[in-house]
Structure formats: structure tokens, C-alpha cells
N, C-alpha and C positions, 0 to 999 in steps of 0.2 A: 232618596238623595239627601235627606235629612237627616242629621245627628238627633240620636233619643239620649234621654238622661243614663242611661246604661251606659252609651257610648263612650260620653262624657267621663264618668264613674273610672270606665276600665280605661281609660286613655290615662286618665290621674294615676292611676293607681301602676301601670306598664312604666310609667314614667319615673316614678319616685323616687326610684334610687339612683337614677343617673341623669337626672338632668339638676339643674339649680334652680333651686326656687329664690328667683330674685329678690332684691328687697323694694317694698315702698317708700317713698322720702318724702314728707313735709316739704312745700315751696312756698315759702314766701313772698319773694318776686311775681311769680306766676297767680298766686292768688290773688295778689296784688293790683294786678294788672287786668287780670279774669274777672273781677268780683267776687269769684265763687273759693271754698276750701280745698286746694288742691293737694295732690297728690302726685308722683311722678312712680309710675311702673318702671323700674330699668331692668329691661331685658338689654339694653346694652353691654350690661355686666354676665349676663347669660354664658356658657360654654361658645369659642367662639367669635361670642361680640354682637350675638343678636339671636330672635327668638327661634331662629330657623331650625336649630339641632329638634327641639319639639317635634315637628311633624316629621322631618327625615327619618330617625332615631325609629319614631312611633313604626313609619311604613315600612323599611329596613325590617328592621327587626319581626314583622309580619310575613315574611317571605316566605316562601315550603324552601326545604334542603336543598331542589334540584333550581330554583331559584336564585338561589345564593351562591350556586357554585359557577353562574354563568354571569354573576356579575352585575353592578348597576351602572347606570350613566343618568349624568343629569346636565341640566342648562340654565348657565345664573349669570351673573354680572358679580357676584362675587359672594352674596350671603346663604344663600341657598345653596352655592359652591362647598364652601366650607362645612357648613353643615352636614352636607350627603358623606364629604372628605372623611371630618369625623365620625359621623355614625357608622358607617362601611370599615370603615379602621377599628371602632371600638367591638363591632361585629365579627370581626376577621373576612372581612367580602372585599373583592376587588374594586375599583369604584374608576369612572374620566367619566371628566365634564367638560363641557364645553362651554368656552366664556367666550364673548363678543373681544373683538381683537383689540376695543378699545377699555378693557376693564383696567383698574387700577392697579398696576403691578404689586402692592402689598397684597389685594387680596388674590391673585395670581401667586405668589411667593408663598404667602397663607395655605391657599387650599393644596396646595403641593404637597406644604411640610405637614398636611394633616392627612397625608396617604393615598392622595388622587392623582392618575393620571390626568396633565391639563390640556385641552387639545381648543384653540383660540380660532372660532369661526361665524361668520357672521360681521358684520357690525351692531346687532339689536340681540336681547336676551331673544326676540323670538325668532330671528334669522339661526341662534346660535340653539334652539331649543328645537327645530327643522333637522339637525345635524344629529342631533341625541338621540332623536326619533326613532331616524333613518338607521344609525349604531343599532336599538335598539332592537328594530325590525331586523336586521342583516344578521346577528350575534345571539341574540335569544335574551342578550340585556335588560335587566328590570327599569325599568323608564321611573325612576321619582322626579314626577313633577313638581315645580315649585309651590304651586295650591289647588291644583285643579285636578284631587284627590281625596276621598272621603277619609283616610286615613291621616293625611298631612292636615287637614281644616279638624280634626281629633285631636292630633297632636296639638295644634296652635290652639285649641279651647282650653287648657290645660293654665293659658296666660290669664283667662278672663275665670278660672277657676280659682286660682290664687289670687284674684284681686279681690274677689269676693269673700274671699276669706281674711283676709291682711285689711281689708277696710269695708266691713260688715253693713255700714249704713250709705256708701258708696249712692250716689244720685245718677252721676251722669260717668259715661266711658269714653274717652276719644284714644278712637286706633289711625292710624296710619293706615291708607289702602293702596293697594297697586294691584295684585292680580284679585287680593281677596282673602288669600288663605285664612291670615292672622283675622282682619276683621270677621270673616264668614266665622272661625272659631269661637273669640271674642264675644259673638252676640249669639251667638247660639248656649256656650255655659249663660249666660247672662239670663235670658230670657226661660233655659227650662230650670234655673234653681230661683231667680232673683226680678219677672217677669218688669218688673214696675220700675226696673232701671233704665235709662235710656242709654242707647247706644249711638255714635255717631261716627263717622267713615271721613276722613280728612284725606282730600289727594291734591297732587300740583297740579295747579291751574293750568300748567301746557303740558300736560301728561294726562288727560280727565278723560278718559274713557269713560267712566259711573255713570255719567250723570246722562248721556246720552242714550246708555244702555239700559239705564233704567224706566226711559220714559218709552222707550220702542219696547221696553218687556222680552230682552234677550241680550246676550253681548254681542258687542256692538264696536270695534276697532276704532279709534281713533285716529284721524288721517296725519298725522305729523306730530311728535315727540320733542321737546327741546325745554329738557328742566337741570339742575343740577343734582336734584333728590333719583339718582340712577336706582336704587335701590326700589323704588315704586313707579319707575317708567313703563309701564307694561303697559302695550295699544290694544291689547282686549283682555278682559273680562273671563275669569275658568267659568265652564256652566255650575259644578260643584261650587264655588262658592258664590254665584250668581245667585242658585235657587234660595241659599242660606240668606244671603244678604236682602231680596226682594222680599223673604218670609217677616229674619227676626231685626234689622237694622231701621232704625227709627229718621235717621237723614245721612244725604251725605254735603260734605262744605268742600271748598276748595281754597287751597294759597297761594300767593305771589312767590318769584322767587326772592325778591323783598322782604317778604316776611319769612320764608324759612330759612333766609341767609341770620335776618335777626336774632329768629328763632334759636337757631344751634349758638351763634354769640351769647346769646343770654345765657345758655346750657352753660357754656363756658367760663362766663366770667361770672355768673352769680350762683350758679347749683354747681361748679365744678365738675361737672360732667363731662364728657366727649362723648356726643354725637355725631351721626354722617346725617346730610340733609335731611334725606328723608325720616330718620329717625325722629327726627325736630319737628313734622309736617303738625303733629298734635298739637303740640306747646303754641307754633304757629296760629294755629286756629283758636286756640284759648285764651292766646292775648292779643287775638283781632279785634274782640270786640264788638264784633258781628255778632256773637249767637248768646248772649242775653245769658250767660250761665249763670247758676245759683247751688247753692248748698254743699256738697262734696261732689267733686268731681278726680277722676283718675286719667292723667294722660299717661298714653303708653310710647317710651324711649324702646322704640323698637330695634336700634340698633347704632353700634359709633364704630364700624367699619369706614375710617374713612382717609384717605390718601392722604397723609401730611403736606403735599403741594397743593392739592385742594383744598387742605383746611385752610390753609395760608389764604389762598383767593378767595375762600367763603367767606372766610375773616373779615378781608377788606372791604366786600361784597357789604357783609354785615355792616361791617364799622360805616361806612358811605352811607348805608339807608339809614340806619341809626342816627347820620346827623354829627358823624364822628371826623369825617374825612372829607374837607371844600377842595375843590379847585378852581381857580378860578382865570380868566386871562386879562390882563391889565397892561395896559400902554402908558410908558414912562419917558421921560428925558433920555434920550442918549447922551448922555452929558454927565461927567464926575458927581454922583449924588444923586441919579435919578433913579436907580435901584434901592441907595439907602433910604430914601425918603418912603416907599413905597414896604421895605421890611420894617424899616423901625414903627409903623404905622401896626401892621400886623402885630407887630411884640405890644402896643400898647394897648391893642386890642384883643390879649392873651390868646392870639391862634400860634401855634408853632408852627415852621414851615420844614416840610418835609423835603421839598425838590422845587428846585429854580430852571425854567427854558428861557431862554431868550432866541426870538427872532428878529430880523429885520428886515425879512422877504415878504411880511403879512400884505395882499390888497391894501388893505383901508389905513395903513401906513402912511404919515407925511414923513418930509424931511426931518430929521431929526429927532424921533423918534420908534421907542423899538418895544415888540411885544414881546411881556412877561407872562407865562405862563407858572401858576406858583401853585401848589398843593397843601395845604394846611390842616394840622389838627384842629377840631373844633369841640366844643363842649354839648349842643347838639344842635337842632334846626333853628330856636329863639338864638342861641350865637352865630347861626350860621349868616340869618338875616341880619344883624346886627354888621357882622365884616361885611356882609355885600354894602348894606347902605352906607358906612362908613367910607370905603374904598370910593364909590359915586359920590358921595360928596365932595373927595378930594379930590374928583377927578380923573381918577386911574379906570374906571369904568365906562364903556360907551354905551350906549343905546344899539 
């Protein structure tokens, strides 16, 4: 069930000419933040838009003749979609996948224009993974699963083969996990070329399958899902990268949606990058602060598949916990000048204000008087407290 250093080898070597060997980027911010000297993997920039074509590509192209000619089917949410899409097209094989009904219509629109029939069932990759099976079983269809294949966890070692090469004295690795693939890959190059590196498994804290399954020593389902990082939602654990991860993976962390909404903002506004959630979940962890990092460290951008309405929300998501975006509700005069007194107060305490409610139906309402409910730019939590105490002193705040 284990990858040997041969595997590794020929999986590099199968690959080389058609997949991208991403680039690594210097961060500043993030080492910043981290302590430690980072480095940023973007498999974002990958064929695609994330690391998934690696292990599809790998298994795809493993298939005997009478294999290929019956077709594959696979089951994603949208990155593993695309990927199978492409490999199967760049293969000349037929390819339908099944996405959960609620995936994001770009990568719906995506995995289309990349040569796959899309057939939308389920609401969970693993309700919609049930479906593929079942095709599979009925049709004689090659089943590429999303990581719970020794082929596909080859394919994705191929990302921790290149890190080790593009940053040779590399200390520490943070992957992204959700079913395993990429991590299970990841630490397996790592550990049979580079032993003495540490690797570590970052997932969302309301999607943590790992952490339960690794102390029972099998996978292990997690009873309810609810993160934004769709991309590493997965409620259990493949065995194939279970075995990989129990062997060669040194810890695993977990993140807020808090901090990955952060996480992918800072992507944004200070490394220029576009990420999707999950793709962030590393950076996430690296500038939580929690884990004590040192020396070089490599996070991996596994991926920036992400719904432009969703960026928008993550945005705000981000911007909010970041300390960027107050709101706050304040009761004022109902009387000519009891709104201005209350904005010019904000202007001179340089919050901008984005959006004005007023009510006058609130409980705890007297006569003449009406609640303001105001949303404001802020510079970040030291000015946020700053406007709150301010506004209480003058009054416009209750207990």
C-alpha cells in the first residue's frame, strides 16, 4: 500500500512532459507573520488551476487498451472534476463526472469545456462519488478516484518531488488535506528522498475528519461538514492515503473559517495570487501562530478554483475578521441632525461608512428616538475598539 522511491522516480519521470512544474515564490508577509522563511508552492498555476491533473493524468494514462475504450467516470466538487476532464481529453478517452448539485457553476462550466460529460448528483462529493461507482459498476467505467488510489497519491508525490528540488534545504512542508491524496503524496517524496523534513496535514476545523481517524487507527467519517474550503470537505479518510499519512506525516493542525477566509485575503492582496479556500488552508496555519515554525518552510497553494461570488463573500468574510469591516448599531435623535452627529463622528474617527438602516420598530426604543444600524470601513481591531469606545462615550452605544 506504500509508494517505494522507484514509484516516486517513475511517477516524475511519466509526468514530465505534460504536466507544469509550478513555480516557488518568496513571501514576505507570510514569513512575516510565520517567523520562519517561507516559501509558497503554487500548484494554483498548475494545468487546470490546481494539483489534481498530477494524479488523474498519472492513473488515466495507466489504463490497458480495453480499459480506455470503456471510458472513465469520476466524482469531485470540481478540482478533481477538471482534472480527470483534462487528462481523458489530452488522452483521447471518454470521461462524466459527477458533481454534487451544489458545485460552483465555473467549475461546472470548466470541467465541461475540458471534454467531460457533467452529470450533477448528490448534494456531498461522497453522495456524488456513490453515483460514479455505481456508473462504474453498470458500464465497465474506470472509477479515478479522487485519492484513494496508489496511482493518483504517485501522481500528487511528484508536487513534494519538485519542492524538494526548487528548495533543497526546505525544513518544514504544509499541504492542505481533505481526503489525503496530495498530503499522502507530499510526505511520502519527502520522507524516502529528504527523511529529516517535516511534514504537516492542515484541514478545516468543521471538515476534520484526520484527526479523529487517526487516533482510532483507521478512517473514520466525520458526522457533519460545514466549511467554506469545499475543495477539502471530505467526511472520510481514503485507506491508500490513510496508510501513507499514519506511516510518513509528522502532524496534523486544523483552521478556522476565520483564518482561511484571512488566509486567501492575504493571498490576494499581498502575494497576488488567487486562491479558493481550501487552497489557503496552509498559509492559514502558518500564520496562526500555533505551530512554533522555524527555518524554511514551504506552504502548498493547492489550488484557486474558486467562484467569483464566493470570492466576493470570502473577501468580506476575510476583510471582517481581519478587523477591516465594523458594524455596529447606535441609537440617535430622531430629530434634524441626529444622524449627522452620529456620521460626522465616524469621519473624524477615519471609519468610512459603507451602508446606513434605520429603524424605529426596535424594543428598547423611547420616544423619539431611532436605531441606526451603520457598517463601516476600519483600519483593523486597535481602530475598531477605538470607534466602539468613542461612539459610547458619546452616547450612541447601549449596554
Amino acid at each position: 500500500m506504500l509508494l517505494t522511491a522507484d514509484d516516486v522516480d517513475r511517477a516524475t519521470d511519466e509526468l514530465a512532459s505534460v504536466i507544469r512544474r509550478t513555480p516557488t515564490i518568496a513571501s514576505r508577509v507570510v514569513s512575516e507573520r510565520s517567523g520562519a522563511q517561507v516559501w509558497l508552492k503554487c500548484e494554483n498555476l498548475q494545468r487546470t488551476g490546481s494539483f489534481k491533473p498530477r494524479g488523474a493524468y498519472l492513473r488515466i494514462s495507466r489504463l490497458s487498451a480495453g480499459e480506455r475504450a470503456r471510458g472513465v467516470v469520476a466524482a469531485s466538487a470540481g478540482n478533481h472534476a477538471q482534472g480527470v476532464a483534462w487528462a481523458a481529453s489530452e488522452l483521447g478517452i471518454a470521461s462524466r463526472v459527477y458533481m454534487p448539485v451544489g458545485a460552483a457553476l465555473p467549475k461546472i462550466a470548466a470541467t465541461k469545456a475540458y471534454g467531460a460529460e457533467v452529470v450533477l448528483a448528490g448534494s456531498t462529493v461522497d453522495e456524488a462519488l456513490v453515483e460514479a461507482q455505481r456508473h462504474a459498476e453498470t458500464t465497465g467505467a474506470a472509477l479515478i478516484h479522487p485519492f484513494d488510489h496508489l496511482d493518483i497519491v504517485a501522481g500528487q508525490s511528484t508536487v513534494g518531488v519538485e519542492i524538494l528540488e526548487q528548495i533543497p534545504y526546505v525544513s518544514t512542508i504544509l499541504v492542505p488535506l481533505g481526503g489525503g491524496g496530495l498530503l499522502a503524496g507530499v510526505a511520502a517524496a519527502a520522507r524516502l528522498r529528504r527523511p529529516e523534513v517535516e511534514v504537516i496535514g492542515v484541514q478545516a476545523a468543521q471538515a476534520a475528519a484526520w484527526p479523529t481517524s487517526l487516533a482510532e487507527e483507521r478512517p473514520t467519517p466525520v458526522a457533519a461538514m460545514n466549511t467554506m474550503a469545499d475543495g477539502i470537505a471530505v467526511a472520510t479518510p481514503g485507506k491508500v492515503p490513510f496508510a501513507h499519512v499514519s506511516e510518513f506525516v509528522d502532524r496534523i493542525v486544523t483552521v478556522s473559517e476565520e483564518e482561511l477566509s484571512t488566509a486567501l485575503l492575504l493571498m490576494l492582496e499581498r502575494a497576488k495570487l488567487v486562491v479558493e479556500p481550501a487552497g489557503a488552508a496552509a498559509v492559514a496555519a502558518a500564520v496562526s501562530g500555533r505551530l512554533a515554525l522555524s527555518g524554511t518552510v514551504c506552504v502548498v497553494l493547492s489550488g484557486g478554483n474558486i467562484d467569483p461570488l464566493l470570492l466576493r463573500h470570502v473577501t468580506t468574510h476575510g476583510l471582517t475578521a481581519a478587523g477591516r469591516f465594523l458594524t455596529v448599531t447606535a441609537t440617535v435623535s430622531d430629530r434634524p441632525g441626529g444622524l449627522v452627529a452620529l456620521l460626522e463622528l465616524l469621519r473624524d474617527l477615519g471609519a468610512s461608512v459603507l451602508d446606513v438602516v434605520h429603524s424605529r420598530v426596535a424594543d428598547d426604543l423611547y420616544l423619539g428616538e431611532v436605531q441606526v444600524t451603520v457598517s463601516v470601513e476600519t483600519r483593523g481591531h486597535d481602530h475598531q475598539h477605538d470607534v466602539r469606545r468613542a461612539l459610547a462615550d458619546a452616547g450612541f452605544l447601549r449596554d
